[in-house]
C-alpha positions in Angstrom: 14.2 -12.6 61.0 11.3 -12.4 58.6 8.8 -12.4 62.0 10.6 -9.4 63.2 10.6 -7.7 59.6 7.1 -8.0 59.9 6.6 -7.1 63.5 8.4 -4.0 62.7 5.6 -3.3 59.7 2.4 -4.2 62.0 3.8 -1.6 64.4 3.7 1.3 61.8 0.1 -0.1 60.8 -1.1 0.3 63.9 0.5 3.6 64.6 -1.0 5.2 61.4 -4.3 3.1 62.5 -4.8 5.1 65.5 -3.4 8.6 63.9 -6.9 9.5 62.2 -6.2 12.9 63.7 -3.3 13.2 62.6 -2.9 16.1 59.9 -3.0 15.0 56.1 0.3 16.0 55.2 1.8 13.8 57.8 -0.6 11.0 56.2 0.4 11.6 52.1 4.6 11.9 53.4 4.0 8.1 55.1 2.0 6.5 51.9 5.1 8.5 49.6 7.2 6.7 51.4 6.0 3.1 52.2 5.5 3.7 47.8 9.5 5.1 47.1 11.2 2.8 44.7 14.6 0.7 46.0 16.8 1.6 42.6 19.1 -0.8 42.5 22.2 -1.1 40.0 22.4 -3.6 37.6 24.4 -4.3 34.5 21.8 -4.5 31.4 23.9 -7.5 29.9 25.2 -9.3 32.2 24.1 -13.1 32.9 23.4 -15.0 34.7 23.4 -11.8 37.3 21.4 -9.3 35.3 19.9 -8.6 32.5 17.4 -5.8 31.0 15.6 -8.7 29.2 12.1 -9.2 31.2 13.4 -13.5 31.0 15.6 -14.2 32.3 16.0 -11.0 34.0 19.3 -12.5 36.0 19.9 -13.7 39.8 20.5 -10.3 41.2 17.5 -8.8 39.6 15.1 -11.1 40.9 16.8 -10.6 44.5 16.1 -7.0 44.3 12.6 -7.8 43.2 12.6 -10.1 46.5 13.8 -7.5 48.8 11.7 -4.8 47.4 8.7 -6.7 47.9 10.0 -7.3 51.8 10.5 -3.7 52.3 7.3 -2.6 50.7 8.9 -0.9 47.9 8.7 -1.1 43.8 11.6 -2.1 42.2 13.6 0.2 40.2 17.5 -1.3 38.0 18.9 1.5 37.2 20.8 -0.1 34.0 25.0 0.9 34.0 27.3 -1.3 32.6 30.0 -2.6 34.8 33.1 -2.9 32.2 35.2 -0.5 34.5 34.7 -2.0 37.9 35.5 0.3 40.6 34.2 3.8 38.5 30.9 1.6 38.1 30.4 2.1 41.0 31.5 5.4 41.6 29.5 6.5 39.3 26.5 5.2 40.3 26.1 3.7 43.9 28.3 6.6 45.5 26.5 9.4 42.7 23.2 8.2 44.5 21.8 7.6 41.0 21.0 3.9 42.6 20.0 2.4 46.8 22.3 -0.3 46.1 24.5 -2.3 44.2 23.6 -6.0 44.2 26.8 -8.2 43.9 30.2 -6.1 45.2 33.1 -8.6 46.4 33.3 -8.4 50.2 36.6 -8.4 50.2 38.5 -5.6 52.4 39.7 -2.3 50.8 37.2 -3.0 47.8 36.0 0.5 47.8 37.4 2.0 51.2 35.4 3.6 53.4 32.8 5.4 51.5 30.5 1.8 50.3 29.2 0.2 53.1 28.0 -3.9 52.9 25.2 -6.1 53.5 26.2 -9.6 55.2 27.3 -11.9 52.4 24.6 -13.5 50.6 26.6 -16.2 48.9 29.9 -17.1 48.0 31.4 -17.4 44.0 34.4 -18.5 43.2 35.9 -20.0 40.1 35.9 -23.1 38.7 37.1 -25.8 36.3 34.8 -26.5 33.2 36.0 -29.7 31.8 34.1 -32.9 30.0 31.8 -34.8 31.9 34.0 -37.9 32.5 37.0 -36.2 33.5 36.5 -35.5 37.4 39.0 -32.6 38.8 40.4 -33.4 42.3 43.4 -31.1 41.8 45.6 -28.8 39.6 47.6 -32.0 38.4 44.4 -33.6 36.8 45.3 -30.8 33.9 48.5 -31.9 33.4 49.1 -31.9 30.1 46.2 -30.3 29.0 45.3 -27.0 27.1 43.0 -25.1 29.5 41.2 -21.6 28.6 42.0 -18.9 31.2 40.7 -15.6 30.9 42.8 -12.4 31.1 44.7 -10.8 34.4 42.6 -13.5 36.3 43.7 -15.7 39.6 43.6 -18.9 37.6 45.9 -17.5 34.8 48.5 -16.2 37.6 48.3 -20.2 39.0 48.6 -21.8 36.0 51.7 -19.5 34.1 53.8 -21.5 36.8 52.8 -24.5 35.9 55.1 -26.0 32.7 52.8 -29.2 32.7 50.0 -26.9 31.4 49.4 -25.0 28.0 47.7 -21.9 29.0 45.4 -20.1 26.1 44.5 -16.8 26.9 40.9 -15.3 26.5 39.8 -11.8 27.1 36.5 -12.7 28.7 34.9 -16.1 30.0 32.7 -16.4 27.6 35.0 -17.0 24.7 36.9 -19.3 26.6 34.3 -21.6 27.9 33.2 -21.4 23.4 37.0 -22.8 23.1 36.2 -25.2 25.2 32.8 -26.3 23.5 34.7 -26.2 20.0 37.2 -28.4 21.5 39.8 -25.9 20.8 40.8 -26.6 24.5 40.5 -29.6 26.9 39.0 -27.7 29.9 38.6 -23.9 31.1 39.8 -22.4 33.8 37.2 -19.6 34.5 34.7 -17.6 36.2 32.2 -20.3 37.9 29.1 -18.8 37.6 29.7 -17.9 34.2 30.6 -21.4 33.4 28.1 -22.9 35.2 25.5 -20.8 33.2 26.5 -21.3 29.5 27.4 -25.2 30.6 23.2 -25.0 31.6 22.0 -22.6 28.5 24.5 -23.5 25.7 25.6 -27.1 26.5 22.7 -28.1 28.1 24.8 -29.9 31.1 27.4 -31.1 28.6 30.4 -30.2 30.8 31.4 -31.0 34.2 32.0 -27.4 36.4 33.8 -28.0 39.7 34.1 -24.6 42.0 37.2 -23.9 43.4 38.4 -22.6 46.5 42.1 -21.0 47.7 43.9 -17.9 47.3 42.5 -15.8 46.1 40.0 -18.2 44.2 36.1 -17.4 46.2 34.9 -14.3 47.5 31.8 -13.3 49.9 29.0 -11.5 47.7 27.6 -8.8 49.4 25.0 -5.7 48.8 26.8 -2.1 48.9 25.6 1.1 49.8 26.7 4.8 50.3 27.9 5.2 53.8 25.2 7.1 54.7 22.7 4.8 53.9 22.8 1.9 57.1 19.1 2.2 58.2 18.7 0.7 54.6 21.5 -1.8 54.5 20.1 -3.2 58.4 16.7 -3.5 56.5 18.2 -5.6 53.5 20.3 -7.5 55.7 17.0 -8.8 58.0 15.2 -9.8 53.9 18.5 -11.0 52.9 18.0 -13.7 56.1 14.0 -14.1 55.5 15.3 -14.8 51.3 18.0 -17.7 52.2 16.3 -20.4 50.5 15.1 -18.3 47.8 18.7 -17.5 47.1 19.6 -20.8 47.3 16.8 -21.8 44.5 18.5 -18.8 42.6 21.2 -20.0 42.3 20.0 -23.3 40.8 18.1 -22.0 38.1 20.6 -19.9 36.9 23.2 -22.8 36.8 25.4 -21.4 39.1 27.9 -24.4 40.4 26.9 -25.4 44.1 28.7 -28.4 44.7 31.4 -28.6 47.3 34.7 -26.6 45.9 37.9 -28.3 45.4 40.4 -26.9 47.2 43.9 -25.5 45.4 47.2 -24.2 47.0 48.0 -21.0 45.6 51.7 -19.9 45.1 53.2 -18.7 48.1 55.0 -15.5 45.9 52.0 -15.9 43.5 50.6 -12.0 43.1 47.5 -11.2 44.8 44.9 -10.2 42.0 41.7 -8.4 43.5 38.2 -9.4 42.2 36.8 -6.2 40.0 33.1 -6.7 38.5 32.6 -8.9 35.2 34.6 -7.1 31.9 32.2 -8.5 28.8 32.8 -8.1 25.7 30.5 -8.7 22.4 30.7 -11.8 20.8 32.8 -10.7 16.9 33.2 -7.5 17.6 35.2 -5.8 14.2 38.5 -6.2 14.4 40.6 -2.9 13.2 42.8 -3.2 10.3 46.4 -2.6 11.3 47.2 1.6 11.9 49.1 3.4 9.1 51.8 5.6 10.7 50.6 8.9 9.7 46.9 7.8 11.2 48.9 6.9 14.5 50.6 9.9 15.0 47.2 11.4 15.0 45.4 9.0 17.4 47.5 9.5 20.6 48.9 11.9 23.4 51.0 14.3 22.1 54.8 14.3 23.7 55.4 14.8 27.7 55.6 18.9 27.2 52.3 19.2 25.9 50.5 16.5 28.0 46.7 17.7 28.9 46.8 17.2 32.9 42.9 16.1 33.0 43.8 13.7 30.1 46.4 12.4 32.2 44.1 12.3 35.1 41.5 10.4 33.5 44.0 8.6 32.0 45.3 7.1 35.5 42.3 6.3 36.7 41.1 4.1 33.5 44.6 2.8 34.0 44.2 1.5 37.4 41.2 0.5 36.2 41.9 -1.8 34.0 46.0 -2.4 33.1 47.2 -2.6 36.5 46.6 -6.3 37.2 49.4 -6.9 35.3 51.3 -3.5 34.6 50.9 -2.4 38.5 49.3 0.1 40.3 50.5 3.7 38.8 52.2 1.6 36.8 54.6 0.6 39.0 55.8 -2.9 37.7 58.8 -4.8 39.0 59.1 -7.3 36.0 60.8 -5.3 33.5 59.3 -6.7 30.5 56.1 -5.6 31.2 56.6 -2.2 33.2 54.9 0.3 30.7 57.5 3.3 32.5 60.1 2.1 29.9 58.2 2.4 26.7 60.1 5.5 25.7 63.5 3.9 26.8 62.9 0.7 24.4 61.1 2.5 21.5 61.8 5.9 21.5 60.2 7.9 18.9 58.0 4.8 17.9 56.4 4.6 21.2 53.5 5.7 20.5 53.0 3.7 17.7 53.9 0.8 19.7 51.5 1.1 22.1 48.5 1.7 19.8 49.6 -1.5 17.8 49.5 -3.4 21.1 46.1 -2.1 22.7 44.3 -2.3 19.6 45.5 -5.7 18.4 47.0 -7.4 21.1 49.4 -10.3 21.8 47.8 -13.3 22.4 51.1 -15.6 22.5 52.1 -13.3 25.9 48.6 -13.2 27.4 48.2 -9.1 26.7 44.8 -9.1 24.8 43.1 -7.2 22.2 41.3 -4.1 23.8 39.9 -2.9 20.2 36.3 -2.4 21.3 36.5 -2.3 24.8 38.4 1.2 24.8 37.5 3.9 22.5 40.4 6.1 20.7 39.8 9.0 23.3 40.2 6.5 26.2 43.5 4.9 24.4 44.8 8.9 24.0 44.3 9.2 27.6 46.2 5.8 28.9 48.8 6.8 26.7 49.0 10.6 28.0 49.3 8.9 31.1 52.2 6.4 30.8 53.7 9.4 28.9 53.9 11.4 32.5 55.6 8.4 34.4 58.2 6.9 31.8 61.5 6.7 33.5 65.1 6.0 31.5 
């Protein structure tokens, strides 16, 4: 593939080669070009992927560095942080503020039709950080164990059905792989290449880190693109074959886990729970001090009559966003313990202070996290306008 890459490139040398007559515009439009950046997207803190830090810069950074350099071009990140998935990308990629976004799940339906995809370039999935000695073959090796999962994940869904196993609930990967290294937990349940990288940088190869594969459990990584862009994506996907072994070597120094995964059974009935991009958040963040009622009342949505419709709006789509791994899509939950439609029908006039109280300090004990931090008031006014426009009695 590489051989034809280059063919391709000796062919356009040659045609400008014998084009001395050709007039000067034609010549400066061919040099602008062969000089155009390849922007690519990339979060500014997230590693081992990216990072806005010259070293380490992160695995997908240095592939875009590698591709540009195959396609003749300077690389460009355009830095956007990827907290809210989907509307990253919307933002950005399908904006045209970026060429391409380095790392989307290649699993159907991700996007719909407007992103197009590379081929996959690797495969994550997650994995089982535990001590070195302790070898994991299967689900019942934790068996009786305290194991770290991290928030609306797969390996939470698997494991809340398991009675043999105490769950401990983390809002991000990070933290729970920390839990594991303060031996507040006997093993975590998490995000592979996250573990595999803080097991390299933090433990220094302390910890065993064993991928895993099933439902649900490892995706495809691909490149995306706007749909109109599939000259480009063809190009990528020819230095994305000449880059395999680089990849490979990627991977290694980064510490994501390469061995063979172990495979798990899912649930037959367990919920499907798409991949979405990596939700961080900073290590002690400030905790808020509980809300006073009057300072409530002035925080969120005000009642159903007077709901804003673009607060709602925006308040749907952050809800979609973010909550409906476990609340449901539009908030559509079957389990009525957690189906956010009936907040008004168990709390009446103290809804709103409910939910505020929740969001902003969470419940650990029932896996619903602390979002203090990650959301700002505004945002919280908005998910709350729009639960207000679909509670039900």
């Amino acid at each position: 593939m590489r051989q034809r890459h280059y063919v391709r490139r000796l062919a356009a040398i040659l045609l400008t080669g014998v084009a001395f007559a050709a007039p000067a515009h034609a010549i400066a439009q061919n040099s602008a070009a062969v000089a155009r950046s390849l922007r690519v997207c990339a979060d500014p803190d997230d590693l081992p992927f990216s990072g806005a830090k010259p070293e380490p810069s992160g695995l997908y950074v240095e592939l875009g560095q590698l591709i540009a350099q195959d396609l003749g071009r300077t690389f460009e990140p355009v830095w956007v942080l990827s907290n809210f998935g989907k509307r990253a990308v919307r933002t950005t990629l399908l904006a045209k503020t970026c060429d391409a976004y380095i790392g989307l799940p290649g699993v159907k339906g991700f996007m719909g039709p407007a992103v197009i995809y590379s081929k996959p370039f690797m495969h994550l999935s997650y994995a089982i950080m535990a001590a070195a000695g302790q070898p994991i073959t299967g689900l019942d090796d934790l068996a009786g164990k305290r194991v770290a999962v991290q928030f609306s994940t797969p390996p939470q869904t698997l494991l809340a059905n398991r009675d043999d196993v105490q769950s401990v609930t983390f809002l991000n990967p990070e933290d729970a792989a920390q839990a594991l290294g303060r031996h507040d937990v006997d093993a975590a349940f998490i995000w592979g290449p996250t573990a595999g990288y803080i097991n390299q940088t933090v433990f220094h190869g302390l910890f065993r880190v064993t991928p895993v594969a099933g439902d649900d459990m490892r995706y495809p990584v691909k490149i995306g693109f706007a749909r109109v862009d599939e000259d480009l994506r063809d190009q990528i996907d020819l230095a994305l074959d000449a880059n395999h072994t680089a990849i490979a070597n990627l991977a290694v120094k980064y510490g994501l886990p390469t061995a063979a995964p172990v495979i798990l059974a899912s649930l037959p009935d367990a919920p499907s729970s798409p991949i979405t991009l990596a939700t961080t958040t900073e290590p002690g963040a400030a905790q808020s001090p509980a809300p006073r009622a009057a300072d409530v009342a002035a925080t969120v949505a005000a009642p159903d009559d007077a709901l804003d419709p673009a607060m709602v709006a925006a308040g749907h789509e952050l809800f979609n966003g973010t909550c409906a791994h476990c609340h449901g899509p539009d908030a559509v939950q079957s389990v009525r313990k957690i189906d956010l439609r009936l907040l008004r029908h168990r709390y009446g006039d103290d809804a709103q202070a409910m939910f505020h109280e929740t969001v902003t300090h969470g419940r650990p004990a029932k896996g619903m996290p602390n979002w203090n931090g990650i959301f700002t008031k505004d945002e919280f006014n908005k998910i709350f306008a729009y639960l207000s426009s679909v509670q039900t009695q």
